[in-house]
TIMINU-408317 format. One line per 4 residues: their letters; for each residue x, y, z of C-alpha. Coordinates in steps of 0.001 Angstrom, whole numbers, plus 500000, padded with zeros to 6 digits. Example, Ala and Ser with C-alpha at 12.3 -4.5 7.8 and 13.67 -1.06 7.14 Angstrom:
# residues 2
as = 512300 495500 507800 ~ 513670 498940 507140
# end
This chain:
# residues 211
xxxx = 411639 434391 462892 ~ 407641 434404 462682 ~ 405331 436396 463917 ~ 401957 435987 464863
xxxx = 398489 437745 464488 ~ 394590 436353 464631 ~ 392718 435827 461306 ~ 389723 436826 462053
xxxx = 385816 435333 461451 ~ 384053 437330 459387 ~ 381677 436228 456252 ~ 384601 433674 454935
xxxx = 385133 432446 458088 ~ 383503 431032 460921 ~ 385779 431416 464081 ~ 389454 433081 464790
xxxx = 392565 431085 464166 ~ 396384 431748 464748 ~ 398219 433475 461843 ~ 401977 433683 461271
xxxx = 404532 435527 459044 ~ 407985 435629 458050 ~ 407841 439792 457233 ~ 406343 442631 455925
xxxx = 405063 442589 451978 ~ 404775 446530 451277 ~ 405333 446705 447257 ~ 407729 445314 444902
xxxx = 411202 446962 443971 ~ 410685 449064 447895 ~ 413619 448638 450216 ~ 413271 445775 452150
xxxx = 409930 444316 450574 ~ 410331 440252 449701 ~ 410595 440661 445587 ~ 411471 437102 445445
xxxx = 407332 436416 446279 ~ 406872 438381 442908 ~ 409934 437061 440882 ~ 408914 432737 442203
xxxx = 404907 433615 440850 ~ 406349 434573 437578 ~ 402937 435931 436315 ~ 404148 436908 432827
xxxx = 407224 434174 432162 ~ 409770 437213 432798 ~ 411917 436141 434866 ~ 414980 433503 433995
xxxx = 415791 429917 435683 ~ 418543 431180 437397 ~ 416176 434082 438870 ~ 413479 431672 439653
xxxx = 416047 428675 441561 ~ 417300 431719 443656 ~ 414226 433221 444687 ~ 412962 429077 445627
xxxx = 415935 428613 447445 ~ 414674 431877 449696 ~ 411932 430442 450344 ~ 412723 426661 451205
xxxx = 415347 428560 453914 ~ 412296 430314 455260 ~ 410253 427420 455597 ~ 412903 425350 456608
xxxx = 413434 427926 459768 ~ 409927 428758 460286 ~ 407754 425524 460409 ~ 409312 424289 463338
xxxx = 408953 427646 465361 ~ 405280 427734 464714 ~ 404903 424220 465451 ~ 406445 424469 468519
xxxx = 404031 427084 468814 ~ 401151 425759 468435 ~ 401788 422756 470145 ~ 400936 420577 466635
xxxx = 401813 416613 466684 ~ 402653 415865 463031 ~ 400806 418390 461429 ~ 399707 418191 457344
xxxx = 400862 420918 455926 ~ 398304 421967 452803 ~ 399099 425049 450182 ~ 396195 427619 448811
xxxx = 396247 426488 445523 ~ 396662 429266 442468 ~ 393305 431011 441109 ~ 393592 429068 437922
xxxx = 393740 425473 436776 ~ 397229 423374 437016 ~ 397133 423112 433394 ~ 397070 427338 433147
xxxx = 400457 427206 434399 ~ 404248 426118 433315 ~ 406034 424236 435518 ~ 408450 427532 435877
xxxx = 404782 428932 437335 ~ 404506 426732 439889 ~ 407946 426816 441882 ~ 406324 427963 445426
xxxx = 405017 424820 445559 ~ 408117 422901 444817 ~ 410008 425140 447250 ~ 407241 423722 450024
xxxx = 408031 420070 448952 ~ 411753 420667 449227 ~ 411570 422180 452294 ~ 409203 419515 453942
xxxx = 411340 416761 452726 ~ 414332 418251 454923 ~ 412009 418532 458209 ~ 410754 415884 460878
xxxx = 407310 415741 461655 ~ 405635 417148 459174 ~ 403307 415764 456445 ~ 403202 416796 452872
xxxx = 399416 417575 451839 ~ 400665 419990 449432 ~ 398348 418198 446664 ~ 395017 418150 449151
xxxx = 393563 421023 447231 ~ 393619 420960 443666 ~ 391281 423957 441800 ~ 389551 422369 439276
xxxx = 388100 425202 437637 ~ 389574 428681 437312 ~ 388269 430907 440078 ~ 387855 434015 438162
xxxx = 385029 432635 435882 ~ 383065 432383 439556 ~ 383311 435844 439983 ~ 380639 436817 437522
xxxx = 378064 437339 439576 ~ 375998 440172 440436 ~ 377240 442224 442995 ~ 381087 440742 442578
xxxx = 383938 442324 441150 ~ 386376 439946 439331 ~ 388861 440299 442165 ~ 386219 439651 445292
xxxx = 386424 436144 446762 ~ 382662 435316 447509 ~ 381836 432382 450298 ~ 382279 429449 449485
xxxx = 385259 430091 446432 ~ 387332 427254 447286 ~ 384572 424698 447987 ~ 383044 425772 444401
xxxx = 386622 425370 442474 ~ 388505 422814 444285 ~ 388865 418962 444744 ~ 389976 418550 448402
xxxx = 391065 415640 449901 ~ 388431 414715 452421 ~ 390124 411987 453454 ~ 393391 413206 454366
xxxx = 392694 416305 455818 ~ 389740 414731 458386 ~ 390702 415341 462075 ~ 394054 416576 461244
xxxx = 395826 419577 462424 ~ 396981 421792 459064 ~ 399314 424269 458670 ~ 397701 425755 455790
xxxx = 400856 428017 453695 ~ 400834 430543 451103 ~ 403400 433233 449823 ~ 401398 436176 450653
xxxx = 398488 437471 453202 ~ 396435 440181 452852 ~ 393587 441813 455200 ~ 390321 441946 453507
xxxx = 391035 439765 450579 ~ 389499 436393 451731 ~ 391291 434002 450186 ~ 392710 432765 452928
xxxx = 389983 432850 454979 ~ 387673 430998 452560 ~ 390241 428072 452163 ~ 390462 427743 455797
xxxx = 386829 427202 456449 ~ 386381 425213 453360 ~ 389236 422551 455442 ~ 387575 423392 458384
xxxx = 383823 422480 457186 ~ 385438 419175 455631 ~ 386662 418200 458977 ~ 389875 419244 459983
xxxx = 390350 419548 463714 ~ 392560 422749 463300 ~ 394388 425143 460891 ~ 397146 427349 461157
xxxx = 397841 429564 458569 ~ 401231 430382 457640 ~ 402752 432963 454660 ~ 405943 434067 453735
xxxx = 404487 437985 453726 ~ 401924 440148 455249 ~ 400881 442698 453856 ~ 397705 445416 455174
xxxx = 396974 446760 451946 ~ 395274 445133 448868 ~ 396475 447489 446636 ~ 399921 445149 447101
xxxx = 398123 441639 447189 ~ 399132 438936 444481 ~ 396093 437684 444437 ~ 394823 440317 441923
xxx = 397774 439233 439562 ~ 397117 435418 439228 ~ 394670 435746 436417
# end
């Protein structure tokens, strides 16, 4: 089950789109939170294959049941569906780093009528050396982030309607936002954004743990 909520324009973002969610993210190890967002990022290499395959196969079964609902929806006609790349270069990463992105690809390949863009947006340079700027923290997304640090496919994502996914969303961060109107200014006709978890405070976002 999904459910839905407006991202908002702000100075990431130049208009409202639709939002959806599979549940609440309020803090690792607290009853009922998603830990298997935490355990699949595997930050620090601490978690074992067995860990990692079960926490994938969560999230192929959420995808698998949630794509077509907000689809449906949104009325999309075989949608591309794109993933917010990680803050740092592919090569910063194990494969055993990387398993949200597999669990995507697994989960399109068992659903009809959707396309897999999960390789449109590739960073090419680690986000967090853009952040040294005056008046930026390390962990503040300034505009225009993804269009700075990414290769995006022009070509693929021009006039299509995206379902852009990630594993977690979180208010005031910007992430999302940016990415969104970086596919948006490269002319996609629409984007949806999808996550696995929502969560309303930063103090639980990922985002600050992908350096």
């Amino acid at each position: 089950m999904v459910e839905k909520y407006i991202v908002e324009p702000n100075t990431h973002l130049d208009v409202s789109v639709n939002g959806y969610y599979h549940q609440y993210f309020i803090g690792f190890n607290r009853p009922g939170n998603p830990d298997f967002i935490n355990i699949l990022k595997n930050d620090n290499n601490s978690y074992s294959l067995p860990e990692l395959i079960e926490a994938q196969n969560k999230v192929v079964d959420i995808v698998i049941e949630d794509l077509p609902l907000v689809k449906e929806e949104e009325q999309l006609e075989n949608c591309l569906v794109v993933i917010v790349p990680r803050a740092k270069t592919l090569e910063s990463y194990n494969p055993e780093q990387l398993m949200f992105k597999e669990a995507i690809k697994i989960a399109l390949s068992k659903l009809d009528g959707f396309e897999d863009g999960t390789d449109c947006i590739v960073r090419i340079k680690d986000s967090q050396t853009t952040h040294i700027l005056p008046g930026y923290s390390m962990h503040v997304v300034f505009p225009g982030l993804t269009l700075n640090t990414c290769q995006i496919d022009e070509e693929k994502i021009k006039g299509r309607e995206i379902i852009l996914i990630d594993d977690l969303y979180t208010k005031n961060i910007n992430m999302h936002e940016d990415c969104i109107q970086a596919l948006l200014s490269l002319g996609a006709k629409r984007v949806v954004l999808y996550t696995i978890g929502y969560s309303k405070d930063d103090k639980y976002d990922l985002y600050k743990s992908r350096y």
